[in-house]
FIBATOR-599256 format. One line per 5 residues: number of its first residue (from 1); for each residue x, y, z of C-alpha. Coordinates in steps of 0.1 Angstrom, whole numbers, plus 5000, padded with zeros to 4 digits. Layout:
<pts>
NUM) X/Y/Z; ...
</pts>
This chain:
<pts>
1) 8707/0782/5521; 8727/0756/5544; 8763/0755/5544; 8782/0731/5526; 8807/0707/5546
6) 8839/0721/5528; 8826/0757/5546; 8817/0735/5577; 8850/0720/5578; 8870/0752/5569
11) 8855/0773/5601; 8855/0739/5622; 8896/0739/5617; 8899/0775/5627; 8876/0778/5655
16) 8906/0773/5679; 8929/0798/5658; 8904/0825/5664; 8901/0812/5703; 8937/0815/5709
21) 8938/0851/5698; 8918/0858/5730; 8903/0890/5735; 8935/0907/5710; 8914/0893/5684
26) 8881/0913/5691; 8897/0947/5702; 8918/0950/5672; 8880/0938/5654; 8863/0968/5673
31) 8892/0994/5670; 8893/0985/5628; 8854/0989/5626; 8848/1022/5650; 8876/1039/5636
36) 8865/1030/5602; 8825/1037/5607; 8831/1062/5634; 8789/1065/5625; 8793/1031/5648
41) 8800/1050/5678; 8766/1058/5678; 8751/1024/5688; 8778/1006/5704; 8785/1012/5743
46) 8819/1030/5743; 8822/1021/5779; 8816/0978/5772; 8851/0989/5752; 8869/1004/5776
51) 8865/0978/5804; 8864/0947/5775; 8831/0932/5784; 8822/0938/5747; 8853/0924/5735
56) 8848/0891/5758; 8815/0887/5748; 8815/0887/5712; 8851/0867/5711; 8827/0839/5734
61) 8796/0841/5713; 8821/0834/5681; 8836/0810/5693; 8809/0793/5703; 8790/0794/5668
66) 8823/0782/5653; 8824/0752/5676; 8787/0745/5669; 8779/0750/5631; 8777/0719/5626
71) 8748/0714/5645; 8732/0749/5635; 8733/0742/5599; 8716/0698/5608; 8691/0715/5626
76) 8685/0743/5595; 8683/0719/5573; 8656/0700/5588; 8637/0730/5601; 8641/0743/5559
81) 8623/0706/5552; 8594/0707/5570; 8609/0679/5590; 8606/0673/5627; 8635/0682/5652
86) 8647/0657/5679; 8645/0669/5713; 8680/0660/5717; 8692/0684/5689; 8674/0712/5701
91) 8687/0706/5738; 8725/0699/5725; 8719/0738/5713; 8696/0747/5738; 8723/0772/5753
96) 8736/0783/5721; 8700/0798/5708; 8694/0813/5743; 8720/0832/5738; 8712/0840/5705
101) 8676/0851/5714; 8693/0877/5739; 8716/0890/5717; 8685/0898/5693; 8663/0916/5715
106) 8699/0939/5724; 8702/0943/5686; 8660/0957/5687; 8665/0977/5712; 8694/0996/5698
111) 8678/0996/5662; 8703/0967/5646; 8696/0969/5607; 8705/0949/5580; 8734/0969/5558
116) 8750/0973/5595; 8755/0939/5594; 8773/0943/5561; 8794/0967/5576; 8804/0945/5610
121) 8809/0915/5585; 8838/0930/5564; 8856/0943/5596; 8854/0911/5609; 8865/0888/5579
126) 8897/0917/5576; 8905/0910/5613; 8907/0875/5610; 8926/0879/5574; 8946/0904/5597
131) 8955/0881/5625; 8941/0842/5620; 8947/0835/5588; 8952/0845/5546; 8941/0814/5530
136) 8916/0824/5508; 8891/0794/5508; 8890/0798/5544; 8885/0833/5547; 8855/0825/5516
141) 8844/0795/5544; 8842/0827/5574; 8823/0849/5550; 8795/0823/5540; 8792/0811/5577
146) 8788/0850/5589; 8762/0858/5559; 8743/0823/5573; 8745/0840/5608; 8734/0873/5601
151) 8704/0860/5578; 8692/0844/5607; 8696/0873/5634; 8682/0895/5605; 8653/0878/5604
156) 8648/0868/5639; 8652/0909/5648; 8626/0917/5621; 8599/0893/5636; 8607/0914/5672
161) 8606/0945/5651; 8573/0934/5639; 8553/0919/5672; 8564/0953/5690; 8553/0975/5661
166) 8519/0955/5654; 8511/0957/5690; 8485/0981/5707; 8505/1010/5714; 8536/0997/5700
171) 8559/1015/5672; 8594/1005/5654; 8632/1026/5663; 8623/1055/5686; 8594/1074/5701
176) 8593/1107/5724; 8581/1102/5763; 8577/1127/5784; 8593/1124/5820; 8561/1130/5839
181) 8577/1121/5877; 8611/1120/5888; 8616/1111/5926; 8651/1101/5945; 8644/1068/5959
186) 8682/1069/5973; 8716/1082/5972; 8720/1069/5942; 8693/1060/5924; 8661/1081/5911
191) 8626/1064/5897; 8613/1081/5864; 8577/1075/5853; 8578/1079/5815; 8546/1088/5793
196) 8543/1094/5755; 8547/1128/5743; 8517/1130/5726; 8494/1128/5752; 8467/1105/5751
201) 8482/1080/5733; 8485/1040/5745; 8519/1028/5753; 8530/0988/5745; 8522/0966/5769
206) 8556/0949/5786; 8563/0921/5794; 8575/0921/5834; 8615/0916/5834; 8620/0932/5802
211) 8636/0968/5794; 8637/1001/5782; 8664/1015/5757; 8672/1052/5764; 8689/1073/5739
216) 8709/1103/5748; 8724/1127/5728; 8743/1157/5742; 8775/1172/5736; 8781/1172/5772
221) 8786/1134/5776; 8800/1126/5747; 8803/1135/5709; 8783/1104/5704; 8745/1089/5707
226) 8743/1071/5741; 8718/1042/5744; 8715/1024/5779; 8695/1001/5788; 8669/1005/5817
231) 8647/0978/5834; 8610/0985/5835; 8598/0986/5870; 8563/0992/5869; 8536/0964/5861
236) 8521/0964/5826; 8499/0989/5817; 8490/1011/5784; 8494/1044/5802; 8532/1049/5812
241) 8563/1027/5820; 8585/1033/5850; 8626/1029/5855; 8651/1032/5882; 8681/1047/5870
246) 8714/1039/5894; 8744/1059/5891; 8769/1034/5874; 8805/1039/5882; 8814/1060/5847
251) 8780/1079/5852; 8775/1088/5815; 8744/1085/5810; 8731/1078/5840; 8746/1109/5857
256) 8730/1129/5830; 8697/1113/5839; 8702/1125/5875; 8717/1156/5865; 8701/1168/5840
261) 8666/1151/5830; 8638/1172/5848; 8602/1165/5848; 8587/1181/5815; 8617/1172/5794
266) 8615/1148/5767; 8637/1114/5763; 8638/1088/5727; 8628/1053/5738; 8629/1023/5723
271) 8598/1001/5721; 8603/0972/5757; 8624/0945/5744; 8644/0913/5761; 8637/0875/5769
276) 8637/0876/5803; 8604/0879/5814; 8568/0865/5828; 8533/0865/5810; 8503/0845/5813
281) 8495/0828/5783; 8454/0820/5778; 8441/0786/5770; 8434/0781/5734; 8396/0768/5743
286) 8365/0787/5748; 8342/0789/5783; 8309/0773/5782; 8294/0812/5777; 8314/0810/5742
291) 8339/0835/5756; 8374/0829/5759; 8380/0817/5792; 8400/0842/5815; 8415/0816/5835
296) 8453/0811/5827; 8464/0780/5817; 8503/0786/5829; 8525/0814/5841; 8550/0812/5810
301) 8585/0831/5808; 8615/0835/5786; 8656/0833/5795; 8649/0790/5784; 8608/0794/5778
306) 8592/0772/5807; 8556/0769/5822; 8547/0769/5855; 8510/0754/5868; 8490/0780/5896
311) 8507/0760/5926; 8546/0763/5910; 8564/0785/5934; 8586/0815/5920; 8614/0829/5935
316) 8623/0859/5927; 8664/0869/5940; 8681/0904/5936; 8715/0921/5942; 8713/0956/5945
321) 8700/0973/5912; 8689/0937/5901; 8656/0938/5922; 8642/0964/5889; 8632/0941/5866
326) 8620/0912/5893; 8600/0946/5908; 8582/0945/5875; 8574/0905/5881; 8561/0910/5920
331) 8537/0938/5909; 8526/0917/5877; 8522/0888/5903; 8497/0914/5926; 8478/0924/5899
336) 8475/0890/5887; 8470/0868/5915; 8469/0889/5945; 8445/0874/5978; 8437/0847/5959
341) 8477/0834/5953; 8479/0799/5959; 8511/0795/5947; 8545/0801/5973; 8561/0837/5961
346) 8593/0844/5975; 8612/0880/5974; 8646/0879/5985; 8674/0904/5983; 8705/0913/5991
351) 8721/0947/5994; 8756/0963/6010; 8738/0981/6036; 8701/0994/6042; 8708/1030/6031
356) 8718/1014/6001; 8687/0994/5994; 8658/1003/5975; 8619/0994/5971; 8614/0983/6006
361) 8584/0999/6010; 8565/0986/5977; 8574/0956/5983; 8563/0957/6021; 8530/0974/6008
366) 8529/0949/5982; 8524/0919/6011; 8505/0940/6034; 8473/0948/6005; 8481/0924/5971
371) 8502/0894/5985; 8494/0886/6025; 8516/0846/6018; 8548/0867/6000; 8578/0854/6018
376) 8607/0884/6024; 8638/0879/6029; 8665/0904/6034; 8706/0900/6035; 8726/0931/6040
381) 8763/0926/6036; 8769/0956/6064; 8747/0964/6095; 8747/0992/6115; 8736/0980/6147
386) 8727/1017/6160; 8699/1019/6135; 8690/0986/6118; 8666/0964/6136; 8670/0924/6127
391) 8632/0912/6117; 8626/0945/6104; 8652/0963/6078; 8670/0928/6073; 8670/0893/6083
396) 8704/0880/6082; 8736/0898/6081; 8763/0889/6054; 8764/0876/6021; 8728/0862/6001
401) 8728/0821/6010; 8697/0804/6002; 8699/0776/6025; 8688/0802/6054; 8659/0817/6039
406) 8629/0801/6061; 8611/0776/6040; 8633/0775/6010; 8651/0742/6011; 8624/0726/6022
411) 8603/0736/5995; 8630/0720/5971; 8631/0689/5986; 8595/0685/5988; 8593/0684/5952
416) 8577/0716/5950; 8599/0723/5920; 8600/0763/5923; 8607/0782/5895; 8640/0804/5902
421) 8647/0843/5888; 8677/0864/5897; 8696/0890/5887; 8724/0912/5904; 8761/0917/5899
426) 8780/0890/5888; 8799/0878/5919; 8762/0875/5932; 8746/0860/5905; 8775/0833/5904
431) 8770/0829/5943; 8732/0819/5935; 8738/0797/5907; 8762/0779/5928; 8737/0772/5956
436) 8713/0763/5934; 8732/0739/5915; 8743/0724/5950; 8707/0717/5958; 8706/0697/5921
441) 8681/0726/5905; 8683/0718/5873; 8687/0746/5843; 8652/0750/5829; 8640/0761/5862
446) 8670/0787/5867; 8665/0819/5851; 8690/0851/5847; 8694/0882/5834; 8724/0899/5827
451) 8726/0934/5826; 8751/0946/5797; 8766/0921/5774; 8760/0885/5783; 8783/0862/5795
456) 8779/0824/5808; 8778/0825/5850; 8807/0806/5853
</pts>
């Protein structure tokens, strides 16, 4: 049902209230509801608390939907009707829904269902009766604008529920895998190939870019179920997925990974899940033999859905860890268009030091036999002259800029009208956007993941 305008005006008013609480307002929200529904603790990251990245995301997203109801609930209304939305509308909330989608596929992958959103709706309507505001027609305003919300993450998560279940080799919540292989790829990260535990059973196809929830439980770490999410390197297949597991800072459940997880032992996995990704779409027609054709009409992608023809070039730009899931895309690529690539591929990363760095040698193996015209390039923010060689384990020395990568700029100003994808820590994936926005790219060919809870690149 769409919202009425005394609701629209009520949350309107207060939208600022809640803003100027800052990030008080969403820890004293988290602290009421996971000391309350300690059973909570079992799907939120404790560590996202600790170091407020939760906190600052949800207090943004809020925010956000406050400021923009008004919209959301025109643009529900029409879509209710049967009636046609303006471009404009959809492009005013363009950023809004993106988020949105994201936020989703998190909720999937940590199994989000209905009567927890219940739960998170009470603590938050006592928070903000707690700290924003007593009025009761407002707080009445709060509750029918979160109950419009969560209908329509509700049902957005059960349509993901439903593609991944309905899927060849897809299933709903959890599912045992097997670690088959387990190899050290450097100090600090190790590569895991994962296959189901009943052996000789399909696994979902992914799609390149997205991930892998893990979910731990052991009294060693933590009282507590752990769930991390894990980018799936390996290209899409039915048989097994692969991740790279770096050893984060707190090490919870990564260290346990490294630690503990040997070949033979069993780990729960959620089905793959996010928006940032790449697939081929088919054409809709049929070849002149009756079959469908096998040509693709368009590479096609989430993180703002786009297009791209056989010639658009894609850029693919990592820091450190964030090379996994753009691993994923360069080994779809192979498989997909490999000697016969017409289309510019770049690979470009950036790491602290080459010791540090990870993947070279797929990557290098993946030009040599799949991709002859893929275009390297490597920054490493320390070299050691005694054992790196320039041309060989990096090109330039110091901090990723895109206006040195051979071929790049150019490309851009031709018109060429590349298609770009990064992901890395935020300092770097701020860095990028910046560069690209100085070269006038504009945001529906820029595409980003962000690992943990998402934020704006600001």
């Amino acid at each position: 049902m769409p919202l009425s305008e005394d609701t629209i005006k009520a949350v309107e008013a207060t939208a600022d209230l809640v803003a100027a609480q800052g990030l008080d307002f969403t820890r004293a929200f988290y602290e009421r509801m996971l000391t309350r529904n300690e059973e909570l603790k079992d799907v939120f990251n404790l560590s996202h608390q600790r170091d407020l990245r939760q906190p600052k995301a949800l207090l943004d997203s809020l925010v956000a939907y406050a400021r923009s109801i008004r919209k959301i609930n025109e643009l529900h209304e029409l879509q209710e009707q049967g009636l046609p939305v303006p471009a404009e509308r959809l492009a005013e909330l363009q950023g809004f829904f993106a988020v949105a989608e994201r936020i989703a596929h998190k909720h999937a992958s940590v199994g989000i269902q209905p009567a927890q959103y219940q739960i998170v709706g009470a603590h938050l309507l006592a928070t903000i009766e707690e700290r924003v505001t007593a009025d009761k027609a407002i707080l009445a305003a709060w509750s029918k604008a979160y109950d419009f919300l969560a209908h329509l993450f509700v049902r957005r998560e059960e349509e993901i529920y439903t593609e991944t279940e309905s899927s060849e080799g897809g299933w709903r919540q959890t599912r045992s895998f097997r670690v088959e292989e387990k190899a050290q790829i450097t100090e600090r990260i190790f590569r895991f190939r994962l296959v189901p535990a009943e052996k000789g059973t399909a696994v979902a196809l992914h799609k390149p870019g997205q991930y892998l929830a893990v979910f731990v439980r052991d009294p060693r770490l933590s009282p507590h179920r752990q769930i991390r999410q894990y980018s799936i390197t390996s290209a899409p297949n039915h048989t097994y997925y692969e991740i790279a597991v770096h050893r984060d800072k707190q090490a919870t459940v990564s260290g346990y990974l490294h630690d503990h997880v040997a070949v033979g032992d069993l780990l729960k996995l959620a089905p793959p899940y996010g928006d940032f990704f790449l697939e081929y779409r088919e054409p809709g027609g049929q070849a002149a033999d009756g079959q469908p054709s096998p040509e693709p009409l368009a590479l096609h992608g989430g993180a703002v859905n786009f297009a791209a023809e056989r010639m658009t070039p894609i850029v693919l730009i990592s820091g450190g860890i964030g090379q996994t899931p753009l691993l994923s895309m360069l080994r779809f690529l192979a498989e997909k268009e490999g000697q016969a690539a017409i289309r510019p591929i770049f690979w470009i990363h950036a790491a602290h030091d080459s010791r540090a760095r990870a993947f070279k040698a797929e990557v290098d193996a993946i030009k040599v036999t799949d991709l002859p015209g893929l275009r390297t390039t490597t920054f490493l923010s320390e070299v050691d002259e005694t054992m790196d060689k320039k041309g060989e384990d990096y090109d330039f020395a110091g901090r990723i800029s895109l206006d040195r990568v051979p071929g790049l700029a150019e490309l851009e100003a031709d018109g060429a009208n590349p298609h770009y994808f990064f992901v890395g820590p935020a300092g770097f994936m701020v860095a990028v956007e910046q560069q690209l926005k100085a070269w006038s790219v504009p945001e529906d060919r820029i595409h980003f993941e962000m690992f943990g809870p998402f934020k704006p690149l600001q």
